[in-house]
C-alpha positions as CSV (number, residue, x, y, z in Angstrom):
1,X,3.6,-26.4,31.3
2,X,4.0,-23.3,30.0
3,X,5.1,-23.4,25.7
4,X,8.5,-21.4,25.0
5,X,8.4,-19.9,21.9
6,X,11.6,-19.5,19.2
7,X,11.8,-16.6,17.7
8,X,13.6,-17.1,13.9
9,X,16.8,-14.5,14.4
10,X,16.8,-15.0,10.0
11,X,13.6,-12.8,10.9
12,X,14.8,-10.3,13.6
13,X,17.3,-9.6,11.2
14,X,15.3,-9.0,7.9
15,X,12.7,-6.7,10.5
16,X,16.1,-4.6,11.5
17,X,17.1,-4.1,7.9
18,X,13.4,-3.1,6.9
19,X,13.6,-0.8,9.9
20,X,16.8,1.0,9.0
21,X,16.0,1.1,5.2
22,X,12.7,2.6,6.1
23,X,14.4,5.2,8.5
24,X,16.5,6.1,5.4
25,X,13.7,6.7,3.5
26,X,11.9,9.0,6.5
27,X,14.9,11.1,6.1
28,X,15.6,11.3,2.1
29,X,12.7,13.7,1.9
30,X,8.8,15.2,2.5
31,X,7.0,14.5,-0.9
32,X,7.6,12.8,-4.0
33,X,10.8,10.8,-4.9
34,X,11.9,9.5,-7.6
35,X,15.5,8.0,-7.1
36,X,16.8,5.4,-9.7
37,X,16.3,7.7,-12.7
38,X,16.1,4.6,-14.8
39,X,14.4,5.0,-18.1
40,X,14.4,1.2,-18.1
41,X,12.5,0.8,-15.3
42,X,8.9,0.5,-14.3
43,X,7.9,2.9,-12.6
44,X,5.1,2.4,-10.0
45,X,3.4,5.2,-8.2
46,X,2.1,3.9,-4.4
47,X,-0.3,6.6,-2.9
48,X,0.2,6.9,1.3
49,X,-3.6,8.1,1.7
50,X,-4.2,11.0,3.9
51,X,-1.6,13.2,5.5
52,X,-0.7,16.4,7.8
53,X,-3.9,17.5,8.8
54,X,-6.0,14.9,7.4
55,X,-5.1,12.0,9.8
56,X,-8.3,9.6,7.9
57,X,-9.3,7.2,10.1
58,X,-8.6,7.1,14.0
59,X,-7.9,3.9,15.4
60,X,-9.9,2.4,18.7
61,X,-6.3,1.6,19.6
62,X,-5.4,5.5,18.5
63,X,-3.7,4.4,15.6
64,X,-4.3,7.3,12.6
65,X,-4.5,6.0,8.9
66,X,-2.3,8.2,8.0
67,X,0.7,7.0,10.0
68,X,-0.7,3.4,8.9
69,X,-0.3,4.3,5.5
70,X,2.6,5.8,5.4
71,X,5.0,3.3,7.0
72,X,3.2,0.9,4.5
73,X,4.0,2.7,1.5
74,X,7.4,2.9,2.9
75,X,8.0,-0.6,3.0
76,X,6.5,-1.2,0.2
77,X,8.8,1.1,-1.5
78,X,12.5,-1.0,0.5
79,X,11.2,-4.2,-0.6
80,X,10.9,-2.9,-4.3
81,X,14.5,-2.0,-4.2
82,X,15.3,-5.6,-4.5
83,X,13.5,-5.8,-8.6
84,X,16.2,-3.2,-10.5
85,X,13.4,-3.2,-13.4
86,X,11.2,-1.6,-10.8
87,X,11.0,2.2,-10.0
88,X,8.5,2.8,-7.3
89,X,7.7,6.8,-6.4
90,X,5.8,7.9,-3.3
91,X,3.7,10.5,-3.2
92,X,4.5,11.5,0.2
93,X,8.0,10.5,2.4
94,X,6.8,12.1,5.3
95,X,3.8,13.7,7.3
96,X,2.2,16.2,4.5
97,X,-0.4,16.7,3.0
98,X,-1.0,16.7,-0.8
99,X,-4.7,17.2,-2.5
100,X,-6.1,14.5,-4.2
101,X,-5.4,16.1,-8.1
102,X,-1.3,16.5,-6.8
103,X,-0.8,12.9,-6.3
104,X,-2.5,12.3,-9.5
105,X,-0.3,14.9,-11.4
106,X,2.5,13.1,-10.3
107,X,1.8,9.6,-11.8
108,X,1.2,11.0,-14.5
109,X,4.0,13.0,-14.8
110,X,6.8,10.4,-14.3
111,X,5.2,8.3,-16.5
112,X,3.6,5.9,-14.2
113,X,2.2,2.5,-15.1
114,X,0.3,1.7,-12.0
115,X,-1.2,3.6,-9.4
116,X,-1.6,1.9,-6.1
117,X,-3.5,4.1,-2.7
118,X,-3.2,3.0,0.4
119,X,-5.3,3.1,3.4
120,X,-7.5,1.8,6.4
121,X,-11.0,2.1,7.1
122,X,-13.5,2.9,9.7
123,X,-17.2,2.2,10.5
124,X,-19.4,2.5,12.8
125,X,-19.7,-0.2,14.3
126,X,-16.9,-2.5,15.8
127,X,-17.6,-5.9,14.1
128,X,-16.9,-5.3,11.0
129,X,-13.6,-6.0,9.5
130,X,-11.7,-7.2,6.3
131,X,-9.7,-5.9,3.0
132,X,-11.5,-3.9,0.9
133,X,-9.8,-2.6,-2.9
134,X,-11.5,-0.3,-4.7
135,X,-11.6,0.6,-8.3
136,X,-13.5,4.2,-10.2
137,X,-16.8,3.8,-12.1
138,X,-16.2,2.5,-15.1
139,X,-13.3,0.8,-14.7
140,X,-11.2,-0.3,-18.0
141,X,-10.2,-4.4,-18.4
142,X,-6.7,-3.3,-17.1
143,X,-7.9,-1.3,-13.8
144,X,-10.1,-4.8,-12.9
145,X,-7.6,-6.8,-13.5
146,X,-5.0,-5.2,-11.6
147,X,-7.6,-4.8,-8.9
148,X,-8.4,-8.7,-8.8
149,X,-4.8,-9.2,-8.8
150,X,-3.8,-7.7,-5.7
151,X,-6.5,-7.8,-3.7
152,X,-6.0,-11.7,-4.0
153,X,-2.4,-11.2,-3.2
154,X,-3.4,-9.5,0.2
155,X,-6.2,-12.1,1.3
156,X,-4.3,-15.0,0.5
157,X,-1.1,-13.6,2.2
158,X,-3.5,-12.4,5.7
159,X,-6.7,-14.5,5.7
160,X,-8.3,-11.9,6.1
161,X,-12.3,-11.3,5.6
162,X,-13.1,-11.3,1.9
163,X,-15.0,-7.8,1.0
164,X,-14.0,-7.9,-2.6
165,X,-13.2,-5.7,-5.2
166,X,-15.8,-2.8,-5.4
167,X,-16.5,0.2,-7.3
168,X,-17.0,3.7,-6.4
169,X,-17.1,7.5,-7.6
170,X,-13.2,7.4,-6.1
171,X,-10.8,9.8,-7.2
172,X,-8.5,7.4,-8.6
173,X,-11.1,6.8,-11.2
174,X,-9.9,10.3,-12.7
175,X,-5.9,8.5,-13.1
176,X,-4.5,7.9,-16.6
177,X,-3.2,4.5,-15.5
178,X,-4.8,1.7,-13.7
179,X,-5.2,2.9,-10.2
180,X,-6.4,1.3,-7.5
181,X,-7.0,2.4,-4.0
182,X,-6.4,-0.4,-1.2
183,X,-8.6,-0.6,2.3
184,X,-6.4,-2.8,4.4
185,X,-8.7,-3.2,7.4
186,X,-11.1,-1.7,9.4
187,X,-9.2,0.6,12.6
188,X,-12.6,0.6,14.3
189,X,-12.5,-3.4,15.0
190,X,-10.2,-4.8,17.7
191,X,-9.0,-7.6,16.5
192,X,-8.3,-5.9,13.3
193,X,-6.8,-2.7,14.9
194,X,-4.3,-4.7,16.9
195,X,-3.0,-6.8,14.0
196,X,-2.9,-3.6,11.9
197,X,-0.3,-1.9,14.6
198,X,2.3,-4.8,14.5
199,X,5.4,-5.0,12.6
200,X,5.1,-8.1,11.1
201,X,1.3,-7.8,9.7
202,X,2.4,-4.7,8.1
203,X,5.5,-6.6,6.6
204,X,3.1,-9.4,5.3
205,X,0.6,-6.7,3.6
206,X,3.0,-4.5,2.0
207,X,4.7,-7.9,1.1
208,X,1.6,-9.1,-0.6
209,X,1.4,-5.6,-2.5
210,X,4.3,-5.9,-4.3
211,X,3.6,-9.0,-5.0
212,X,0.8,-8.2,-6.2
213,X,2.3,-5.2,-8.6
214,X,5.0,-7.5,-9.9
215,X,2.3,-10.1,-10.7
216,X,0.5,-7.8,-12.6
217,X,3.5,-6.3,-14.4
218,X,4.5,-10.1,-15.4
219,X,1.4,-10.9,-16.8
220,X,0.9,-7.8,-18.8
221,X,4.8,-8.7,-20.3
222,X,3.3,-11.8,-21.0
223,X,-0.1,-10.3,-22.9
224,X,2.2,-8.0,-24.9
C-alpha cells in the first residue's frame, strides 16, 4: 500500500512568505543595498558569486551558479530581517555583473564586519560532491574561525560530504574583513544538482548561513 505523505501547511506557509519577501527584494533594485541605515547594526556583506555574463558553473540539470547564488543570497538576506542588530548588504539584487575589486570596495565601504561569497561548483567528473568553504592564503585567526564556523553550520544542517575548509590564492583573501567564499555543492553531480534546485534545500543552506554569521558575531561579543 501505497504511503500518503502530510505536508506541514506551518511550512507551505513560511515557503510563501520567503517567496514574496524574496520577490520584494528582486524588485527593490540591481546592485548593492543597503536599507536599514542603522549605525547600530552589524552589517554583513553576502557576495551572490558570478553574474550577467558570467553564469559560473552550468548545471547537468541546466541550473547556472549564478541564478543558484543569487536566490541564496536573497534568502539569506529575508531571513536576516528577523535579527534588528543585523544589517546584511548584497552585492548584487539582480542579474549583473560586478568585478571581483567592486564587491570588495563595497564591504569595505559600508563598513562591513564579515564578508560571506556564495557559490556552486563544478568538476569534471560526476561523482564528486560536497560543501566546500574557502578562505585566502594566509588567513588571520578571525577569517579561520569564521570559516570553521559556518562551514559546520552548513554540514550539520545538510549532511552533506565533508570537503573542509581550504585555502587558496582567492580574491577574498585581498578583503579587509574576514571573508569567506562558500562552495555549496557540486552542479556536475546528480544527486547533488537535483537537491541544489529545490526550495527547501536552498531554505536549509541559506538557513545554516546565517546561522552561521550570527554564531560567529555572538562569539566574537563574547571574546570582546
Amino acid at each position: 500500500m501505497r504511503t500518503r505523505h502530510r505536508i506541514n501547511p506551518i511550512w507551505i506557509i513560511s515557503l510563501l512568505i520567503v517567496l514574496v519577501a524574496v520577490g520584494f527584494v528582486a524588485m527593490s533594485g540591481g546592485r548593492a543595498t543597503n536599507d536599514k541605515q542603522d549605525d547600530s547594526c552589524t552589517i554583513v556583506v553576502i557576495d551572490a558569486g558570478h553574474g550577467g555574463n558570467d553564469p559560473g558553473a552550468i548545471g547537468i540539470n541546466g541550473m547556472l551558479e549564478k541564478d543558484l547564488n543569487l536566490d541564496l543570497a536573497k534568502l539569506v538576506y529575508v531571513k536576516s530581517l528577523a535579527y534588528p542588530e543585523l544589517q546584511l548588504v548584497l552585492t548584487r539584487r539582480s542579474d549583473v555583473y560586478l568585478e571581483l575589486a567592486d564587491r570588495l570596495e563595497l564591504a569595505t565601504s559600508v563598513g562591513a564586519k564579515l564578508y560571506v561569497s556564495i557559490h556552486a561548483n563544478a568538476y569534471s567528473s560526476s561523482s564528486v560532491s560536497g560543501i566546500e568553504t574557502y578562505i585566502g592564503l594566509g588567513a588571520d585567526d578571525d577569517t579561520c574561525r569564521l570559516a570553521e564556523i559556518l562551514h559546520g553550520t552548513l554540514i550539520r544542517a545538510t549532511s552533506a560530504r565533508d570537503r573542509g575548509v581550504r585555502t587558496s590564492d582567492l580574491y577574498v583573501g585581498s578583503a579587509k574583513m574576514p571573508a569567506v567564499l562558500l562552495e555549496l555543492g557540486f552542479l556536475t553531480n546528480p544527486a547533488e544538482a537535483a537537491r541544489l534546485a529545490t526550495i527547501r534545500y536552498q531554505d536549509d543552506l541559506a538557513e545554516a548561513i546565517l546561522s552561521g554569521i550570527l554564531l560567529y558575531l555572538e562569539n566574537d561579543r563574547s571574546n570582546d
